[in-house]
N, CA, C and O atoms as a GROMACS GRO file, in nm:
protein
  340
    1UNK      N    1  -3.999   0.874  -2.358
    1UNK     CA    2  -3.880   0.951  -2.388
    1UNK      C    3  -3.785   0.862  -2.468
    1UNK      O    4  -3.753   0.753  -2.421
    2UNK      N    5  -3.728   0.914  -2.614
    2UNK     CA    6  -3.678   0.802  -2.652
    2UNK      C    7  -3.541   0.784  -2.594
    2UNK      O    8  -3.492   0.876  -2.528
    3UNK      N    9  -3.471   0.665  -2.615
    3UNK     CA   10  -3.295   0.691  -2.607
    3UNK      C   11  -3.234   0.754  -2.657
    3UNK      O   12  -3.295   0.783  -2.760
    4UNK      N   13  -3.127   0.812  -2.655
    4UNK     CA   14  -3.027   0.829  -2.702
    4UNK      C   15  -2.947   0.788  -2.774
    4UNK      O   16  -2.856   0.732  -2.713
    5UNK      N   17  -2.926   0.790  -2.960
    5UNK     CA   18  -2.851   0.697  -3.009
    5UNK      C   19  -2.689   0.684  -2.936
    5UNK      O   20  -2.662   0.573  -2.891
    6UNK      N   21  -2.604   0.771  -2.926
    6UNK     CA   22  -2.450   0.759  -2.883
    6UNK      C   23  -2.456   0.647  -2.712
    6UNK      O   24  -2.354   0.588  -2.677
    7UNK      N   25  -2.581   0.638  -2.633
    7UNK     CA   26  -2.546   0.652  -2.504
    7UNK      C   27  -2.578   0.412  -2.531
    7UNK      O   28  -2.657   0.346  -2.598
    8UNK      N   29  -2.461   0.375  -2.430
    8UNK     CA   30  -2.460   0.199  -2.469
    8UNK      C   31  -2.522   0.173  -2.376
    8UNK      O   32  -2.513   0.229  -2.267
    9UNK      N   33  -2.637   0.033  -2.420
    9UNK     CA   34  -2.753  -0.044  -2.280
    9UNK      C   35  -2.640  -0.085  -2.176
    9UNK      O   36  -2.519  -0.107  -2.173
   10UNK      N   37  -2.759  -0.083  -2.088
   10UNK     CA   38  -2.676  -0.096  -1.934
   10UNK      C   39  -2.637  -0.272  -1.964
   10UNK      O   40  -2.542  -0.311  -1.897
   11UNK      N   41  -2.684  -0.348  -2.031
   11UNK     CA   42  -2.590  -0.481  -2.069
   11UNK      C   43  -2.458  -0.496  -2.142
   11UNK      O   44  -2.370  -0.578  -2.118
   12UNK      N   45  -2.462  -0.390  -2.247
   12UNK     CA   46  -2.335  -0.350  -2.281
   12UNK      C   47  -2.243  -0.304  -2.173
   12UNK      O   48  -2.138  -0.368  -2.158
   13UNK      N   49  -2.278  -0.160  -2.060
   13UNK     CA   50  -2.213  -0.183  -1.999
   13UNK      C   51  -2.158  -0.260  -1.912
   13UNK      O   52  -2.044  -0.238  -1.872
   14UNK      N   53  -2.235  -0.368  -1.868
   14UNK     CA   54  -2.165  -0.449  -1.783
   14UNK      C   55  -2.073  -0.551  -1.852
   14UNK      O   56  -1.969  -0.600  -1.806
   15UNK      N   57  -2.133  -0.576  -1.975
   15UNK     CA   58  -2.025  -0.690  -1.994
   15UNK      C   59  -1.917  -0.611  -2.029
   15UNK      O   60  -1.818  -0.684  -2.027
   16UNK      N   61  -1.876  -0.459  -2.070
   16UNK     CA   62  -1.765  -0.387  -2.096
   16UNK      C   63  -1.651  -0.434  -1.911
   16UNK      O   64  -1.541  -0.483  -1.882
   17UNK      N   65  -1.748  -0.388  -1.855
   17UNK     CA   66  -1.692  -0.377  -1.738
   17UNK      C   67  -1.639  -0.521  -1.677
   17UNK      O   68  -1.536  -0.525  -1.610
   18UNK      N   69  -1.725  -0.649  -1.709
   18UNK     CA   70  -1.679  -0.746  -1.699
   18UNK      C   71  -1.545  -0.807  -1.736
   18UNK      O   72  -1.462  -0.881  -1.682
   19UNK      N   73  -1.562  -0.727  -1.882
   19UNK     CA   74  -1.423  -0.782  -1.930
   19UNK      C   75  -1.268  -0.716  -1.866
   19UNK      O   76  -1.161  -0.772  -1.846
   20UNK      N   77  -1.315  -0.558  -1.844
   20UNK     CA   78  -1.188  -0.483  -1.770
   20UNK      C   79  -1.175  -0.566  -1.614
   20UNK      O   80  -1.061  -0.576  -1.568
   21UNK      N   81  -1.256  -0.606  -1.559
   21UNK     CA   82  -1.244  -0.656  -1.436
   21UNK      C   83  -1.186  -0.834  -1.426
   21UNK      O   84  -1.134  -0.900  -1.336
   22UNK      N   85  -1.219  -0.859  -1.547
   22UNK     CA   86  -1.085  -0.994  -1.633
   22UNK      C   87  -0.977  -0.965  -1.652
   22UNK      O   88  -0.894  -1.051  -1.622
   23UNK      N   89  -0.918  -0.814  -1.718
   23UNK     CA   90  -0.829  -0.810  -1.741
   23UNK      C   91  -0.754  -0.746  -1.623
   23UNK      O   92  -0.632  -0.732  -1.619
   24UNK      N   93  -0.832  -0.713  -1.536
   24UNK     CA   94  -0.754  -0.653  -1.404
   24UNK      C   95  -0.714  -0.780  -1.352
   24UNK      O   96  -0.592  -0.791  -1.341
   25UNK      N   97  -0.804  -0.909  -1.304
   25UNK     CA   98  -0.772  -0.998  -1.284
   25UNK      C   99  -0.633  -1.065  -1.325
   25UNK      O  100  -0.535  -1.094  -1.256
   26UNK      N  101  -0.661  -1.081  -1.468
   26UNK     CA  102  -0.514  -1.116  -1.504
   26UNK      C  103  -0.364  -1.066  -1.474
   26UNK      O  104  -0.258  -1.130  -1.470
   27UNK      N  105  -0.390  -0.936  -1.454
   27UNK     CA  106  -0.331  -0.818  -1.392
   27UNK      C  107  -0.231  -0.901  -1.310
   27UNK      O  108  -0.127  -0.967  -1.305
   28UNK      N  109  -0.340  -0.849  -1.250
   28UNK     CA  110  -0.307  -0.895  -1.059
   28UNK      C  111  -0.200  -1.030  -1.036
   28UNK      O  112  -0.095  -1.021  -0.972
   29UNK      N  113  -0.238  -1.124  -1.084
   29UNK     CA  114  -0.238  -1.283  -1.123
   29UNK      C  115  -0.083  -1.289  -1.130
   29UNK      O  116  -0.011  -1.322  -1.036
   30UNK      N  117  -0.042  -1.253  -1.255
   30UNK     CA  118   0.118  -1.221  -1.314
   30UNK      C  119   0.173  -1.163  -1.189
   30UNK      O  120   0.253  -1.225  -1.120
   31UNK      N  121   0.114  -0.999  -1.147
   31UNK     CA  122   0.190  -0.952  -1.040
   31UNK      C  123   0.218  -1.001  -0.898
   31UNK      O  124   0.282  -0.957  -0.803
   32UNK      N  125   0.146  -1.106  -0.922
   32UNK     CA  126   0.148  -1.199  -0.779
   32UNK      C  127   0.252  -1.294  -0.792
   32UNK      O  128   0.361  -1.291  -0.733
   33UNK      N  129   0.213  -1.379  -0.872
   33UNK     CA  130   0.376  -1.505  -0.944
   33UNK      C  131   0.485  -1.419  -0.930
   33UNK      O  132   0.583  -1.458  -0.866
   34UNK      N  133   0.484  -1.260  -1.002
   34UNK     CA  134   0.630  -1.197  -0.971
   34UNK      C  135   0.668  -1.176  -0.847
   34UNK      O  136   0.789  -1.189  -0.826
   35UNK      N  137   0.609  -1.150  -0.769
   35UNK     CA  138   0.605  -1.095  -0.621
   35UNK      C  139   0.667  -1.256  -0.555
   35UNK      O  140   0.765  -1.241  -0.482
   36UNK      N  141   0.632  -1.363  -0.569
   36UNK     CA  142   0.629  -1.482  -0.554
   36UNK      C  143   0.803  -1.501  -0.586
   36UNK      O  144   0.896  -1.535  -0.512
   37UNK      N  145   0.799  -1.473  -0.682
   37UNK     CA  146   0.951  -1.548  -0.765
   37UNK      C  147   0.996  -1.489  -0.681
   37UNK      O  148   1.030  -1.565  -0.590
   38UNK      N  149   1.034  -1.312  -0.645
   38UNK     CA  150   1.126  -1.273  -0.600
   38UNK      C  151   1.178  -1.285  -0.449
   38UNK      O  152   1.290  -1.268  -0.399
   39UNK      N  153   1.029  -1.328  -0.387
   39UNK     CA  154   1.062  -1.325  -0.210
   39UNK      C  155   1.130  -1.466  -0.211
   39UNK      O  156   1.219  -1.494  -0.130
   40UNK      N  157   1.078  -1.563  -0.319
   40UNK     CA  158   1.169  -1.699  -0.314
   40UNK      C  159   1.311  -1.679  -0.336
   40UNK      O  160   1.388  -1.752  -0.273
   41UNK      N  161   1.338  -1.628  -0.382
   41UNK     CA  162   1.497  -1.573  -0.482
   41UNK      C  163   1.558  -1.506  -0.338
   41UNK      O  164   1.677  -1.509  -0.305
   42UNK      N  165   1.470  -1.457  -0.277
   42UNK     CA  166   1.516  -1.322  -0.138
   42UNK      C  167   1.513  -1.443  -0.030
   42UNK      O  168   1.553  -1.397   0.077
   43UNK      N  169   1.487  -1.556  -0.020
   43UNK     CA  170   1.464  -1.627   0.115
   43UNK      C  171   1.596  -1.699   0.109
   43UNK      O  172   1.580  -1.813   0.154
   44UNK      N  173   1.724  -1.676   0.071
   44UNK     CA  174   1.860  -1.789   0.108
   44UNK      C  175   1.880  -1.802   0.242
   44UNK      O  176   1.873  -1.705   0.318
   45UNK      N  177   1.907  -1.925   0.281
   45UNK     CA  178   1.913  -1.964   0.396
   45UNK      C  179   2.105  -1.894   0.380
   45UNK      O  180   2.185  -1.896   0.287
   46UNK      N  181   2.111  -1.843   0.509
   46UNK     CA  182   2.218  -1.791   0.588
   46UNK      C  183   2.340  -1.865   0.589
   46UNK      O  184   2.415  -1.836   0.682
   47UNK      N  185   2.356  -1.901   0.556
   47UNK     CA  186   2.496  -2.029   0.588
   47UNK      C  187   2.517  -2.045   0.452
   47UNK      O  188   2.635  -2.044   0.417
   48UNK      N  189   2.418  -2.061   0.351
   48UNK     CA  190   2.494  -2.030   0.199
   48UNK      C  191   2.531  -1.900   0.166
   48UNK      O  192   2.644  -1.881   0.121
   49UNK      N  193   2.454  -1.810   0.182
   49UNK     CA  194   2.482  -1.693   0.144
   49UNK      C  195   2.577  -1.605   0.189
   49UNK      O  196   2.606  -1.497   0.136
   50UNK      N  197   2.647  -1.676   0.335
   50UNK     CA  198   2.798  -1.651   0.385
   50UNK      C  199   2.775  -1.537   0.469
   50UNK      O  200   2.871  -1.471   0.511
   51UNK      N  201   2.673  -1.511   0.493
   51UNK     CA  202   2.660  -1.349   0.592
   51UNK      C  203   2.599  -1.417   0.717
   51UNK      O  204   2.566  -1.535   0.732
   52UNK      N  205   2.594  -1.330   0.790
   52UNK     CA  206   2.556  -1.364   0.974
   52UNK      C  207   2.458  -1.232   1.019
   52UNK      O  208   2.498  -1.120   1.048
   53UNK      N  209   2.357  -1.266   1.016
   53UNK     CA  210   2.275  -1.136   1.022
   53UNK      C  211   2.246  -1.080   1.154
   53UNK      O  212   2.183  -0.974   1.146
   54UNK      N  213   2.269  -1.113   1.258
   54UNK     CA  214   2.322  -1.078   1.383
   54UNK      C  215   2.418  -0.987   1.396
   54UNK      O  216   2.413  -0.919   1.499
   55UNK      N  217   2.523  -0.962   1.302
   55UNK     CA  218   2.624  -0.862   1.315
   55UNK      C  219   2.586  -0.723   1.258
   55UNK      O  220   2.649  -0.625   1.296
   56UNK      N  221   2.490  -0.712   1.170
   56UNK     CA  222   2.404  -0.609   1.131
   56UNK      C  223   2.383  -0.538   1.250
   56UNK      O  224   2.358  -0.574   1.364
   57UNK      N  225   2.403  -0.398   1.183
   57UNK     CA  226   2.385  -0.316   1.345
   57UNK      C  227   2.216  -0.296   1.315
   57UNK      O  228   2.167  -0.280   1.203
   58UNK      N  229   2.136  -0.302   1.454
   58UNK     CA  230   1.986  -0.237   1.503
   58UNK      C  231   1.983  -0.121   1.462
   58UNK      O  232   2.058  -0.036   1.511
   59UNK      N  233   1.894  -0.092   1.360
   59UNK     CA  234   1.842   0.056   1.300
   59UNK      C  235   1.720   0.147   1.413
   59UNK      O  236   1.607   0.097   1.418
   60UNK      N  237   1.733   0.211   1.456
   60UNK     CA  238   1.663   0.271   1.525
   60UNK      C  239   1.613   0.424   1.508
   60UNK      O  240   1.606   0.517   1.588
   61UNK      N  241   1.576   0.410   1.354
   61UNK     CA  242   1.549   0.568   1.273
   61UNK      C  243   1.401   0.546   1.300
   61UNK      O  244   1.345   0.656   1.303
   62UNK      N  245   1.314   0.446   1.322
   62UNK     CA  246   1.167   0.497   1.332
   62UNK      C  247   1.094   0.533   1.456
   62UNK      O  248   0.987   0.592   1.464
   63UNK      N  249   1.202   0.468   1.596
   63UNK     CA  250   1.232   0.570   1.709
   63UNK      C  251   1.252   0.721   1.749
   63UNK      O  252   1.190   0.794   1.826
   64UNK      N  253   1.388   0.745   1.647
   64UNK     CA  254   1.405   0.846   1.592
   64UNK      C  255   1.322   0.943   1.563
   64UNK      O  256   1.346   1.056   1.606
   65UNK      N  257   1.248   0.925   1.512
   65UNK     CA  258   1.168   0.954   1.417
   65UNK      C  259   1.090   1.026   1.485
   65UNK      O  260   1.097   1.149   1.482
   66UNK      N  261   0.972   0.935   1.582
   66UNK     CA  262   0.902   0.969   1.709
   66UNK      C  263   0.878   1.074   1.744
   66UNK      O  264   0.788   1.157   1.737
   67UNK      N  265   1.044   1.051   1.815
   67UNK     CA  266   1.068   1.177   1.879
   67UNK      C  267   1.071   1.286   1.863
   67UNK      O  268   1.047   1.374   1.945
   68UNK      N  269   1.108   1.297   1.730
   68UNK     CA  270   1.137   1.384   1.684
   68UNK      C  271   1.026   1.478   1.653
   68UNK      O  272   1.047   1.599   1.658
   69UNK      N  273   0.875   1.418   1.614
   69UNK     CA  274   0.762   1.439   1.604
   69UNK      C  275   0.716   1.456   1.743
   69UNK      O  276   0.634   1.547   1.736
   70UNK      N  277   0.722   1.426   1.837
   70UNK     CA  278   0.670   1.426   1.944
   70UNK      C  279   0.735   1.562   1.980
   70UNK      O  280   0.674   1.665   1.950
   71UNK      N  281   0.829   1.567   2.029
   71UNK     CA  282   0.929   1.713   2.068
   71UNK      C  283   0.861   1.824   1.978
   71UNK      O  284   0.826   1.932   2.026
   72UNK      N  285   0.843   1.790   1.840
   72UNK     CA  286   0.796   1.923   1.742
   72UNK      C  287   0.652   1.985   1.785
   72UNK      O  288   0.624   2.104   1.794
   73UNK      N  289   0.553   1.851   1.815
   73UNK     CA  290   0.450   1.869   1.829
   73UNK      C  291   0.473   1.922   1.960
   73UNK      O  292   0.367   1.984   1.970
   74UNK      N  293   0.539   1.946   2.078
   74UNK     CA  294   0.546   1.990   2.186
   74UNK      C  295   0.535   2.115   2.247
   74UNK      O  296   0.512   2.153   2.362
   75UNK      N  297   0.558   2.169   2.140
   75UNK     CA  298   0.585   2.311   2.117
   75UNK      C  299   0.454   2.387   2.110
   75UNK      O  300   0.436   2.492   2.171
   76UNK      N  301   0.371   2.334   2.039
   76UNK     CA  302   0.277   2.416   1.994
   76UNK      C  303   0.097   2.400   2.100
   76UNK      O  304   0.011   2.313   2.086
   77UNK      N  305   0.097   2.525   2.199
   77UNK     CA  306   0.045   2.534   2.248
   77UNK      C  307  -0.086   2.582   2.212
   77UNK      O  308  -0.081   2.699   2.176
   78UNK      N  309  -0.231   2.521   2.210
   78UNK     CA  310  -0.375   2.602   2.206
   78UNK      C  311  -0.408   2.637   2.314
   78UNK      O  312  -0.388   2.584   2.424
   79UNK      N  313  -0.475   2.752   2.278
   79UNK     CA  314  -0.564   2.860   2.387
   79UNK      C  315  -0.697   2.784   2.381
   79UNK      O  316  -0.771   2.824   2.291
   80UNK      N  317  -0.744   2.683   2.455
   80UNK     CA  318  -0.911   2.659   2.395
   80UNK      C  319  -1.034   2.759   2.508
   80UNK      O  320  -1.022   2.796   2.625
   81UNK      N  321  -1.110   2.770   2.441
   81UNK     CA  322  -1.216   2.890   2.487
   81UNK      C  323  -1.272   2.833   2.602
   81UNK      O  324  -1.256   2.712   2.582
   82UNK      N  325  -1.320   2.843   2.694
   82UNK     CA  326  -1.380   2.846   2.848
   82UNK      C  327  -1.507   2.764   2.839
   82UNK      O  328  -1.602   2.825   2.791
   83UNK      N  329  -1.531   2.610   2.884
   83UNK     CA  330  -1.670   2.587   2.891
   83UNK      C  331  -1.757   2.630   2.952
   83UNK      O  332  -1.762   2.626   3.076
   84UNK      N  333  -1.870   2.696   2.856
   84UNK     CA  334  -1.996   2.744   2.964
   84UNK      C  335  -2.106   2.657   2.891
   84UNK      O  336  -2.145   2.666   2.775
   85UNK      N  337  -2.147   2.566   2.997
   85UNK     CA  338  -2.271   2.525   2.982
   85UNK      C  339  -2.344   2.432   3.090
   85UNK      O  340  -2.460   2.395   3.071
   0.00000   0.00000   0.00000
């Protein structure tokens, strides 16, 4: 059966794919150093940055939250059918 002129050898495809999986690499790479810079930039020690993070009030919305799901789901009662076996 012959080939197909339009359709590329499975070596073409891989090295196609090789190279996108380089350039994802590189990708990644940059977005990591950025990710990097910024948690460094985000880490000031407390005593320079003049705030006291203790006085921050306790957020308690994913408590909240819960419950709120829990109570909803509470509501809703199934009939399940009778085991016979």
């Amino acid at each position: 059966m012959p080939r197909r002129p339009g359709r590329p050898k499975m070596g073409d495809r891989v090295t196609a794919l090789e190279a996108s999986v380089e350039e994802i690499k590189g990708t990644l790479g940059t977005l990591m150093q950025q990710l990097l810079q910024r948690s460094n930039t985000n880490n000031i020690p407390e005593s320079s940055a003049g705030l006291n993070r203790r006085d921050e009030p306790v957020r308690e919305e994913s408590v909240e939250a819960s419950t709120m799901n829990e109570s909803r789901l509470a509501g809703k009662k199934v009939k399940l059918p009778l085991f016979e076996g």
